[in-house]
N, C-alpha and C positions, 0 to 999 in steps of 0.2 A: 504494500500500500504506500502511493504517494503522498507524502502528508506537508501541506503547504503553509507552517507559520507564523513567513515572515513577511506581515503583511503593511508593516509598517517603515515595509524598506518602498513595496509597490505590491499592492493587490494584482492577481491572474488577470487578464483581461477573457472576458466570455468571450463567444462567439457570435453572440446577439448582439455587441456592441463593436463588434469589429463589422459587422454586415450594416449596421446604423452608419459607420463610420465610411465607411463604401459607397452607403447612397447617398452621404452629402458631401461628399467628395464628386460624384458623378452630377449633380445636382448643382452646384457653386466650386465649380472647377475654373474659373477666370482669375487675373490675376486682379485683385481690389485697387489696385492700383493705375489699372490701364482704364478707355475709355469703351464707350459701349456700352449698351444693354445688357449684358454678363454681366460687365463690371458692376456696375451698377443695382446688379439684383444682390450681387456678392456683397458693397457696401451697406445695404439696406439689410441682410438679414445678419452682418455684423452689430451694425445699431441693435436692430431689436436682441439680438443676444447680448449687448451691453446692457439694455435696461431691463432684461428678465434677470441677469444675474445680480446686479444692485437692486433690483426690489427684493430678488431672494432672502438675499443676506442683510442688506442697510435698511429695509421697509423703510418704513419714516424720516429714516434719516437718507436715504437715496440719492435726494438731490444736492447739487451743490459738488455731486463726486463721480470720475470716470474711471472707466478699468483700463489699463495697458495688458495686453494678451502677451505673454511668453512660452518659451517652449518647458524649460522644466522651471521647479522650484527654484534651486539656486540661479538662473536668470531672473527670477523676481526677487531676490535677496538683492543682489548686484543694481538692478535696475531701481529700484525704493533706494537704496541707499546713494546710486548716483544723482538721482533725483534732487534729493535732501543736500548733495552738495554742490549740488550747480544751481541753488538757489541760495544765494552765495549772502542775503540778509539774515539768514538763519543760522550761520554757522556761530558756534558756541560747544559747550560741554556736551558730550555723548555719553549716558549711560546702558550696560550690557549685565547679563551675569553670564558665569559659565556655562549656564545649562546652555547655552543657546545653539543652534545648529552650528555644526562644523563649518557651514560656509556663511557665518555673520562674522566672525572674526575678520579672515581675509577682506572681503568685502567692506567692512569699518578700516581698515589699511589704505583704503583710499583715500581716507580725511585726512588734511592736511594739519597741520599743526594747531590752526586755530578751532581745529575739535579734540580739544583733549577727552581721550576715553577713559571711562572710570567703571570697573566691576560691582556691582551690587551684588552681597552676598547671601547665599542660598544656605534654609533654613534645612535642619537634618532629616526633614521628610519631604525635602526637596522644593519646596515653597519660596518666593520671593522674600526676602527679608524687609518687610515695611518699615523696621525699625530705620536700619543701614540706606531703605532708599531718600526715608523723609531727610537723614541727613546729611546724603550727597546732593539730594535735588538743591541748586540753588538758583537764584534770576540769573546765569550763565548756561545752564543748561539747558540745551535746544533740542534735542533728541533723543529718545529714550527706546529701546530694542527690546521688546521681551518676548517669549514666546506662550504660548497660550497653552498648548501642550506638551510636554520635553518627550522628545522623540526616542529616547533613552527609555525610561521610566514611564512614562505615563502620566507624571504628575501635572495634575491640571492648577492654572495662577488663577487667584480670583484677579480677574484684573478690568472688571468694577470700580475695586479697592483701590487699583495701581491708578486708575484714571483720576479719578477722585483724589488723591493724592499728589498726582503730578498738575492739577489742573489746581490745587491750591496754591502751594508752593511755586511754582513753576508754570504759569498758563501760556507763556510762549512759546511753552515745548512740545514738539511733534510725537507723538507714539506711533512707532510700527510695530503692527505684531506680527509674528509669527504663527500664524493659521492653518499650516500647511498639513500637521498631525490631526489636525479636529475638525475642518471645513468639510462639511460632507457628512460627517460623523454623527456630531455632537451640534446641541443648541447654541447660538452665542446670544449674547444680549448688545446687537450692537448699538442700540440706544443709550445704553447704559454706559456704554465701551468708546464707542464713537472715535475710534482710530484712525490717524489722517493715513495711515499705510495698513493695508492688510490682503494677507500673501495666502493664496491657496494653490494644490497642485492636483491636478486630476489622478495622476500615478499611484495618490493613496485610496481613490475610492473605484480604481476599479477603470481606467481611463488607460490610452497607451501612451500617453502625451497630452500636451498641453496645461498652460499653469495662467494665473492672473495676480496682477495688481492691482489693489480696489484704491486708491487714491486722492485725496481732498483734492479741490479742484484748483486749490492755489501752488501746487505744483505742478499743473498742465504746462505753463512755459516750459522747466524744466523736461518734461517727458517729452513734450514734442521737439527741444533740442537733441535729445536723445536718438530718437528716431529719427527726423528728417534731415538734421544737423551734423551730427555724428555717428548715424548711421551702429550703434553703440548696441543697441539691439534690434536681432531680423526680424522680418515679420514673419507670423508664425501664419502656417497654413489653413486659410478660412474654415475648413472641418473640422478642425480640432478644437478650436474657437466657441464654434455652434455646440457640437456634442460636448465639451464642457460645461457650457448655460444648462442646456437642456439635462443631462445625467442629472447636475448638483440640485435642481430644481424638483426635480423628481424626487430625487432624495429628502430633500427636504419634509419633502409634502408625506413620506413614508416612515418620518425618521422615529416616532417614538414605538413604533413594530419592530423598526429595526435594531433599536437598543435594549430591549427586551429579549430578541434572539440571541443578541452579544452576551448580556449579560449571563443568560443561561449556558453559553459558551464557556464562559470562563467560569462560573460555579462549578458545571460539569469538571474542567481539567484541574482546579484547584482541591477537588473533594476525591479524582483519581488519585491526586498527588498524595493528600493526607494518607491514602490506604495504602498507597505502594511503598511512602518512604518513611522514615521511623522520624517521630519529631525532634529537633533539633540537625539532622541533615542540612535543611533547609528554611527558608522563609522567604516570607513577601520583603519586598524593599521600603516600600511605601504602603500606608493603612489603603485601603482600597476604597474609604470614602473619599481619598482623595486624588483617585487616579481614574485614570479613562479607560471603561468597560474595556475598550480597544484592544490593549495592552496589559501585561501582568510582567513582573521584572520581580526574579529570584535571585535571592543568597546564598550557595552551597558555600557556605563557613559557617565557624559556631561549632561547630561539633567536634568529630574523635579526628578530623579529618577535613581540610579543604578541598575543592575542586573546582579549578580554574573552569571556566566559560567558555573558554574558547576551543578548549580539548573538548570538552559536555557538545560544542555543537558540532564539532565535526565527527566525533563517535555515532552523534543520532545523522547526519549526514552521512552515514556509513550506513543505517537503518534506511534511507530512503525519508528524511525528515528532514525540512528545513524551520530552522529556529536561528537567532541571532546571539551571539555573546551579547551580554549586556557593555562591556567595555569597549571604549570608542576606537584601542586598535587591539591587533591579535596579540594571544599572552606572551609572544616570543620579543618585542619591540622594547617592551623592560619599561613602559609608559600605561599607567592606569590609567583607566578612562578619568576625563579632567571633571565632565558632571559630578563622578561618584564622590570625588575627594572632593571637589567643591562642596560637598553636600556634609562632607564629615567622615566619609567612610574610609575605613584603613587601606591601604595597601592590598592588602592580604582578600578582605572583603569586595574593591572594586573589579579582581580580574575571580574575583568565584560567579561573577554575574552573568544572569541569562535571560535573554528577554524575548517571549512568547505574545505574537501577536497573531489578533484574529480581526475574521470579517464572514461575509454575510453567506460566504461558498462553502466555509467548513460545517462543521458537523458534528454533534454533540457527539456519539461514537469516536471520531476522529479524533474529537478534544481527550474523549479517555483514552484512547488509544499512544495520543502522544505522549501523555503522565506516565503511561508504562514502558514506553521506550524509555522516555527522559530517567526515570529509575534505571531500569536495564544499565544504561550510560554509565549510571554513577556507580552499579555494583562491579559495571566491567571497565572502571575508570584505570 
């Protein structure tokens, strides 16, 4: 048995959505760019997939803000952040924490001097430190980077809180989030949130491409420099564009069916895990009131006995299973993942990490089935 649970690297793509993606490819095949009646149907059914996916997601707050379409996630990291520095009256203090994707560091490497970055530190069940933010936000600070769901872990920011916060202290300051583990997924409240950057990727919900930039509208100068000007990012192929709107939309409108299947997902593999492994083997990383159905992130340390992650996943890789080390590189690089220790965890505890993600193709069977391999692993570690 093929057993698929890394789904927070990129969900399978079905067959129903590649045959979707076929006929509007066949359907808006011009280039948007050129002149004609092609062109022209191709422009028009861009627009309307820009304002079906900003009503999806921003309802109420909609207006005011455009989406820039890219091909994966990290072109929308890259592109938000160039944005924010080719509007060159904003630049100021930048704040990040660790957790944040591997490609927001590099990415923040393009500010120049007069954004100095500053790390907000992450609480040990992996939460934003509100204390540590309230006291680096000050009136210099112009941009703040957090991610909504840590792509590691699972740990979900209330970042409500983070808004509310930075908009006291600090209301000149832009918020990007980082959407790209939860967009599709999970609820947002972007009223509440109202983020002048927020980044999603189709890759995680099931998409073979295509990603977006939801944007205030007072960085359209800079994005359209981006595009027309410098040519900085391509344009991404009107299909992929459209079946983006249209999937997430869907989704939407299906989602609280959909997080009830999840969450029985993962009750199922965490209740296999109890019976197969002896307690203290193992544990959760984070309380799971605070993490996303999506995702579950284990400890083998603690006991008579550690076991590194990245051996655990290539053993069930040897099963025909795919699962992720929880550590952001493999156990031989002599480098613990930087989330984990940011969060507090030893050494010893960030490279025993495993992170098990699901979605809406697996299968309760599947999920136990995994728990008993993932045992198996560890007794023939």
């Amino acid at each position: 048995m093929k057993l698929y649970f890394d789904n927070a690297a990129a969900v399978p793509v079905r067959p129903v959505t590649m045959a979707r993606l076929a006929a509007l490819a066949q359907d808006y095949s011009a280039n948007q760019e050129a002149s004609g009646a092609a062109a022209e149907a191709v422009r028009t059914a861009l627009s309307t997939a820009e304002h079906r996916l900003l009503n999806a997601i921003c309802g109420s707050k909609a207006q005011g803000r455009s989406v820039l379409w890219t091909n994966t996630g990290t072109d929308a990291v890259r592109a938000a952040v160039t944005a924010f520095l080719l509007t060159t009256e904003k630049h100021g203090a930048v704040l990040f924490t660790d957790g944040e994707h591997a490609s927001i560091p590099p990415a923040l490497d393009m500010l120049p001097a007069s954004c100095p970055r500053n790390r907000v530190k992450l609480l040990r069940d992996g939460r934003i430190d509100l204390t540590d933010l309230s006291q680096k936000l000050s009136e210099r600070t112009r941009l703040v980077v957090f991610h909504w769901v840590q792509s590691e872990t699972g740990v979900m920011q209330d970042l409500a809180a983070v808004r509310s916060m930075v908009k006291s202290i600090a209301p000149q300051a832009s918020l990007l989030v980082d959407a790209i583990q939860g967009a599709g997924k999970l609820p947002f409240d972007f009223e509440a949130v109202q983020p002048e950057f927020f980044l999603i990727s189709g890759q995680k919900f099931g998409l073979p491409g295509g990603a977006a930039v939801l944007y205030s509208d007072e960085f359209r100068p800079a994005v359209k420099k981006i595009r027309s000007e410098r040519h900085a990012i391509g344009r991404v192929p009107p299909p992929f564009c459209l079946l983006l709107a249209e999937t997430l939309g869907g989704r939407l409108a299906t989602m609280s069916g959909d997080l009830d299947y999840i969450r029985e997902l993962k009750e199922r593999f965490l209740a296999e895990m109890k019976e197969a492994l002896p307690d203290g083997c193992w544990r959760e990383t984070v309380p799971a009131s605070n993490a996303s159905p999506y995702i579950v992130h284990l400890l083998f340390s603690g006991g008579a006995q550690t076991y590194q992650g990245a051996i655990l996943t290539r053993i069930m890789a040897k099963f025909g299973a795919s699962i992720a080390s929880g550590s952001a590189c493999d156990a031989e690089t002599g480098t613990p993942s930087r989330v984990l220790t940011a969060m507090g965890l030893s050494r010893d505890e960030a490279y025993s990490a495993v992170r098990v993600s699901f979605f809406d193709h697996n299968t309760p069977d599947e999920a136990a089935e995994l728990a008993r391999l993932l045992a198996r692993a560890v007794r023939e570690y």
